[in-house]
N, C-alpha and C positions, 0 to 999 in steps of 0.2 A: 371763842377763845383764841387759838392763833388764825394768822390769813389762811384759811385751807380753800381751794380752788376746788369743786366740786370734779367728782372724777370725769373723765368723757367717758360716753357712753359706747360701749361694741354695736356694731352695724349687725343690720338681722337681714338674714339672706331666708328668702321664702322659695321654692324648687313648685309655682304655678301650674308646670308643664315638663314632659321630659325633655331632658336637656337647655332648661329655662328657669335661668332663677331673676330675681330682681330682690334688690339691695335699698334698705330705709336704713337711718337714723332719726332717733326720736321724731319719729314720725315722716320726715326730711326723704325723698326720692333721691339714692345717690346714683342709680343707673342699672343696668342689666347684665348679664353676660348669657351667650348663646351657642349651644354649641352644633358647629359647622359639619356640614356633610364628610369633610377630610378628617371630620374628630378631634380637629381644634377647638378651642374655645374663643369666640369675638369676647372683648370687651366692650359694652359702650358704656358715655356718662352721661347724666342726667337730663340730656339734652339731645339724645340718641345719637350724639359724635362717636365712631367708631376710637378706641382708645389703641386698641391692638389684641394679636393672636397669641395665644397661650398654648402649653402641652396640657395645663389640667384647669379646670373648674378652680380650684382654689387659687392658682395663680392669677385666674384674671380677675376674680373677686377682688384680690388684695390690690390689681392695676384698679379697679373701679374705688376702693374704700382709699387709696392713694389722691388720686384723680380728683376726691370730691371738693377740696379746696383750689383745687385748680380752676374749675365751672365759672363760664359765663366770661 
């Protein structure tokens, strides 16, 4: 009935390992974040480019779920 554009989907963050999580989209690898012996968090993307340093886990998610349009 009207043009509706299917919604996007939220990114799923899975925690592998402590202090390790890794980031899909419908199925899609957008990247990792890891966090640092100084208790930073690395971001990288999908491509294991480092993206940058966060104060928390969620920040650098959101630089990886950012980032993923950016790849390649």
């Amino acid at each position: 009935m009207g043009d509706q554009s299917p919604l996007a989907s939220r990114p799923l963050w899975a925690s592998v390992a402590d202090g390790f999580y890794v980031g899909s989209r419908d199925g899609s690898f957008l990247g990792y974040v890891d966090r640092q012996a100084d208790g930073m968090w690395r971001a990288f993307d999908a491509v294991s480019r480092s993206i940058g340093d966060y104060a928390d886990h969620h920040r650098a998610m959101a630089a990886v779920t950012t980032r993923e349009g950016d790849a390649g």
